[in-house]
C-alpha positions as CSV (number, residue, x, y, z in Angstrom):
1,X,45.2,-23.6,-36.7
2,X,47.9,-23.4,-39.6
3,X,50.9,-25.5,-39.9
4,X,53.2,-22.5,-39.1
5,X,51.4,-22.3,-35.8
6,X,51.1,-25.6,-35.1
7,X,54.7,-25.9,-35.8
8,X,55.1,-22.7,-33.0
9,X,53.1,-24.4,-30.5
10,X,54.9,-27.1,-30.9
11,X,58.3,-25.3,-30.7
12,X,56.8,-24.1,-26.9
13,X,56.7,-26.9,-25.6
14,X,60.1,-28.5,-26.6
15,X,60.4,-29.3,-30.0
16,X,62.9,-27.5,-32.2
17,X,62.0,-26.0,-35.3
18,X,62.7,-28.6,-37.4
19,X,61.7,-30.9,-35.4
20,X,58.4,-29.6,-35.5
21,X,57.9,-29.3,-39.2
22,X,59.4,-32.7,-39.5
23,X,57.0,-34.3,-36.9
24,X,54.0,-32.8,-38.8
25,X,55.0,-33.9,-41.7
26,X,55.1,-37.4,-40.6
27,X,52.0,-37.4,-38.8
28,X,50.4,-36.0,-41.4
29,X,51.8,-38.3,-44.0
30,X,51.8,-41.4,-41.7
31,X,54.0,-44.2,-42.1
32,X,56.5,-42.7,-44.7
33,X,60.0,-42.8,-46.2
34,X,62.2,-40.1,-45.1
35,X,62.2,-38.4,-48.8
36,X,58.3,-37.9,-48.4
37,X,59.0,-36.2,-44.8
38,X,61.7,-34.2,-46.4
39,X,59.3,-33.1,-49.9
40,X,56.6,-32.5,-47.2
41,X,58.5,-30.6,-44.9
42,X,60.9,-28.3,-46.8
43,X,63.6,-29.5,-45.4
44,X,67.0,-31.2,-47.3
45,X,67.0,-35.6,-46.7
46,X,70.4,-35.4,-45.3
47,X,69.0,-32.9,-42.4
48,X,65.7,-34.8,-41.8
49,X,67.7,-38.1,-41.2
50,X,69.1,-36.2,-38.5
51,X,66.2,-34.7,-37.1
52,X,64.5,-38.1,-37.2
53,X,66.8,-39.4,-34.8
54,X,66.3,-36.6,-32.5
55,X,62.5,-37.7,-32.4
56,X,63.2,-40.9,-32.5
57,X,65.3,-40.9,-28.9
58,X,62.3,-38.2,-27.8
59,X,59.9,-41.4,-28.6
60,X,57.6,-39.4,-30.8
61,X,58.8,-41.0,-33.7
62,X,59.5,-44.9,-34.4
63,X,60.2,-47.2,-37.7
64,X,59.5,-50.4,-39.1
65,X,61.4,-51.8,-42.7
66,X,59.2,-52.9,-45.6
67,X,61.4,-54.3,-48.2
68,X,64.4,-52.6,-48.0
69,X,63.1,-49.5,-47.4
70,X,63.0,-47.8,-44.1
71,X,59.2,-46.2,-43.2
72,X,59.2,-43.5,-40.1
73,X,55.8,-43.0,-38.0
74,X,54.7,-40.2,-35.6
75,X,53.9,-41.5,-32.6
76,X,50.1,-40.2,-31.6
77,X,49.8,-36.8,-29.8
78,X,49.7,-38.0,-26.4
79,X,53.3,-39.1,-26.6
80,X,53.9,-35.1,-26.6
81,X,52.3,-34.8,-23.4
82,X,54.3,-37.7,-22.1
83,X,57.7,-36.4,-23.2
84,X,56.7,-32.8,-21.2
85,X,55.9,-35.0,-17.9
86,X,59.3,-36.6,-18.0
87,X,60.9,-32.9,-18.8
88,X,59.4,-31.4,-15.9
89,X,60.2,-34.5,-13.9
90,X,64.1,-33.8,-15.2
91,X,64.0,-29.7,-14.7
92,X,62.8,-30.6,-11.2
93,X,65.9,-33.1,-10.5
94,X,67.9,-30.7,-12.2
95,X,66.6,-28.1,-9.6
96,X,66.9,-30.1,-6.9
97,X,70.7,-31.0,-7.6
98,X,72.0,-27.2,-8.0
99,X,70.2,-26.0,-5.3
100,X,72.5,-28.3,-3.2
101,X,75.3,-27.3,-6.0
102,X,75.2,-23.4,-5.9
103,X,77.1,-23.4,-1.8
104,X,79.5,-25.8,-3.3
105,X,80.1,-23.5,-6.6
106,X,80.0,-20.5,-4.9
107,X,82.7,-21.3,-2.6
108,X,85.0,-22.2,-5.7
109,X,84.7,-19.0,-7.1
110,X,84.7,-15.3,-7.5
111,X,82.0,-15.1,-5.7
112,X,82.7,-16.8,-2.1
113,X,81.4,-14.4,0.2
114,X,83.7,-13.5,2.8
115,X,86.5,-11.5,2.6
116,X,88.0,-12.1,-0.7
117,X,87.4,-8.9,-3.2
118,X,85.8,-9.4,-6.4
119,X,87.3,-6.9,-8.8
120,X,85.9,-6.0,-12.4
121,X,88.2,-4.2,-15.4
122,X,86.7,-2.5,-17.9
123,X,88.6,-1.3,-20.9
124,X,87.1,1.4,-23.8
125,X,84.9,4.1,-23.8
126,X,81.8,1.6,-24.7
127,X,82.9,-0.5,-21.9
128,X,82.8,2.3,-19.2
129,X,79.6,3.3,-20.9
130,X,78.0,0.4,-20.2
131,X,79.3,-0.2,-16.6
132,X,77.8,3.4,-15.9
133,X,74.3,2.7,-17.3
134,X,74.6,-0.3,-15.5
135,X,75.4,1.5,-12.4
136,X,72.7,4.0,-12.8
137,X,69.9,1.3,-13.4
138,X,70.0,-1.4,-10.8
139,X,69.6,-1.1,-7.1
140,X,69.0,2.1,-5.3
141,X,70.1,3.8,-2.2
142,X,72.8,6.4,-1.5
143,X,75.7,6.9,-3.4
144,X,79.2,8.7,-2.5
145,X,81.1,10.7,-4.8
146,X,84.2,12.0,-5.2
147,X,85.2,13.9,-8.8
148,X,87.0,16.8,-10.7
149,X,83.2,18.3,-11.6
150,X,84.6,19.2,-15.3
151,X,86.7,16.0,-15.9
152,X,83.7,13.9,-14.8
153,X,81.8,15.7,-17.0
154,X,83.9,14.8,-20.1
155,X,84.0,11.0,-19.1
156,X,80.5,11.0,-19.1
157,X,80.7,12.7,-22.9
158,X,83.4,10.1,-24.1
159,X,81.4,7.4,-22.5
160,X,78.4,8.5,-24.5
161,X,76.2,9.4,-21.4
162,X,74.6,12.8,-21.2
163,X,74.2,14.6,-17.9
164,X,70.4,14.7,-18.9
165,X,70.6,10.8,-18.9
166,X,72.7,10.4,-15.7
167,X,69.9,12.3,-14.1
168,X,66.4,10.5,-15.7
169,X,68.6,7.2,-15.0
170,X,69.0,8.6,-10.9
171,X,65.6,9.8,-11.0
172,X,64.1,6.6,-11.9
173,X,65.9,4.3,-9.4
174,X,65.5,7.0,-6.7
175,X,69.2,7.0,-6.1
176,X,70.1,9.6,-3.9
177,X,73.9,11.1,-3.4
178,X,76.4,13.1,-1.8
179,X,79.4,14.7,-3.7
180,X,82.6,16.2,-3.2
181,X,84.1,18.3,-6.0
182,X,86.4,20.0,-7.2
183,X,86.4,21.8,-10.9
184,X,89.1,23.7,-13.0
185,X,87.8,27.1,-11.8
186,X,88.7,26.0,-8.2
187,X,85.5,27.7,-6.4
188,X,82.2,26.4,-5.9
189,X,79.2,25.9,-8.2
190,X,76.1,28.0,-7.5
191,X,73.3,25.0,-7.4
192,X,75.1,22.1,-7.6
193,X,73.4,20.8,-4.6
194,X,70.1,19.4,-5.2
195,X,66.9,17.8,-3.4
196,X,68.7,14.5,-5.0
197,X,72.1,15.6,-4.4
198,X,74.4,17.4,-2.1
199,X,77.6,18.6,-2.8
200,X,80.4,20.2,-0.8
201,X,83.2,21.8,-2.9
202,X,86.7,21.3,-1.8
203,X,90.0,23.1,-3.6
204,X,92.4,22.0,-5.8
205,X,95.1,23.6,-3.8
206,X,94.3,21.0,-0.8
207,X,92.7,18.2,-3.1
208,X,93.3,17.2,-7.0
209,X,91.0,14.4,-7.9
210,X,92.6,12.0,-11.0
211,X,90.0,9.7,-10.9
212,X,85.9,9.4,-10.1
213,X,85.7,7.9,-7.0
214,X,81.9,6.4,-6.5
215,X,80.7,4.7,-3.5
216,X,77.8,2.2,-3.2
217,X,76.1,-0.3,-1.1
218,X,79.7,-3.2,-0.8
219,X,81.4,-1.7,-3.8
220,X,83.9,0.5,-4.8
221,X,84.2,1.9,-8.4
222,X,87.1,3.5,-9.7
223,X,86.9,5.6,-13.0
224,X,90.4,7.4,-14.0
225,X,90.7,10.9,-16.1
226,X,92.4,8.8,-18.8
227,X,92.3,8.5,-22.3
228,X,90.7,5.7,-23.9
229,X,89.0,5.0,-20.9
230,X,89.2,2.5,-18.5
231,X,87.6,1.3,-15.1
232,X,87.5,-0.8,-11.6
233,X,84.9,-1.9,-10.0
234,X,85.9,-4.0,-6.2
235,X,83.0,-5.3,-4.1
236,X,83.7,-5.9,-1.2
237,X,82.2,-5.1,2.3
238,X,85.5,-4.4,4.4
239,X,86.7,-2.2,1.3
240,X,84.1,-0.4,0.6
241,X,83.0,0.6,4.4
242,X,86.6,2.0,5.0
243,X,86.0,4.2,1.9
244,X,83.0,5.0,3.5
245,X,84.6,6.5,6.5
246,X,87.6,8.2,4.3
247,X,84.7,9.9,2.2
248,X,83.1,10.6,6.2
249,X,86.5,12.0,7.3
250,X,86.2,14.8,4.4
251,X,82.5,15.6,4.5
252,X,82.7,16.7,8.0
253,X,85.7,18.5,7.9
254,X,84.0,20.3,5.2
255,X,81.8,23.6,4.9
């Protein structure tokens, strides 16, 4: 095995990368000045002094004076293996002390479950792109719409999604939906409804959507027909269950 890969095996299980290369160097040099380390490892004396002292509090490296010069050591290989039992020993205190954190945390925050909303802004049209791939890809389950068909379309353009990508991106997370539309001709679209959606027109003259409306799982997502565009996403179960039954309300009062 090279250096170079020694120094990458190294690097996996906790060394940085120059304190790998330095660590080599010494233990391949043995008991050395900190200008032989540096030649040896690449690396300017100024850094290495630094890096020694990071393997010095690891306890892979220690020191001894002769004269009035300063000679550095590497420790012998099994010190490695000691330093990874005491790091998994630490990860697993670490462990143990959030998983008695994260209640505490929780209940500080934005994300207390109960019945506090947790609302989300997004601003731009790469913003809004990227909440609506984001939507598109995680989760599954049904999803309720309400849209002007033709303005919808254009924030998906301006958001730099193609319908042909809304679609794979539905397709592949099995999402299913149910739509209500309307659309700047005011009359219904021939084979709108699919086996992965269905979709129930309703006029203009009764209903004139300024916004996507998108229903889903506890959250609510508001996207309006503005320009640049913008975004709001609220989760919440109370909130989104009432727009549930609004959406309800319409689709059965609807051919």
């Amino acid at each position: 095995m090279t250096a170079t890969n020694l120094e990458l095996e190294l690097q996996k299980v906790g060394f940085e990368a120059r304190e790998a290369s330095v660590y080599l160097a010494s233990l391949e040099l043995g008991p050395s000045p900190v200008q032989k380390i540096a030649q040896r490892a690449g690396i300017p004396r100024a850094t290495v002094y630094l890096v020694l002292d990071d393997l010095q509090n690891k306890g892979v490296v220690t020191t001894y004076e002769e004269g009035k010069k300063t000679y550095y050591v590497a420790e012998p290989p099994q010190h490695i293996a000691d330093l990874v039992d005491e790091n998994e020993i630490r990860v697993k205190q670490q462990k143990d002390t959030l998983k008695s954190l994260i209640p505490e945390l929780t209940s500080r925050g934005q994300f207390e479950k109960g019945d506090k909303p947790m609302v989300k802004y997004y601003e731009g049209d790469k913003a809004v792109g990227a909440f609506l791939r984001d939507l598109l890809s995680h989760g599954s389950g049904e999803v309720l719409n309400i849209l002007n068909l033709d303005s919808a379309t254009d924030t998906l353009k301006n958001a730099g999604l193609s319908i042909d990508e809304v679609r794979a991106r539905r397709a592949k997370q099995k999402i299913q939906s149910r739509v209500i539309y309307t659309n700047e001709l005011d009359k219904a679209i021939n084979g709108y409804s699919t086996s992965e959606r269905t979709a129930k027109f309703i006029s203009r003259e009764s209903f004139n959507f300024d916004a996507d409306i998108s229903i889903r799982q506890n959250s609510v997502f508001f996207i309006p027909y503005s320009n640049p565009l913008t975004g709001v996403a609220i989760e919440n179960k109370a909130i989104a269950s009432s727009m549930k039954n609004v959406f309800e309300l319409l689709w059965k009062n609807l051919p």
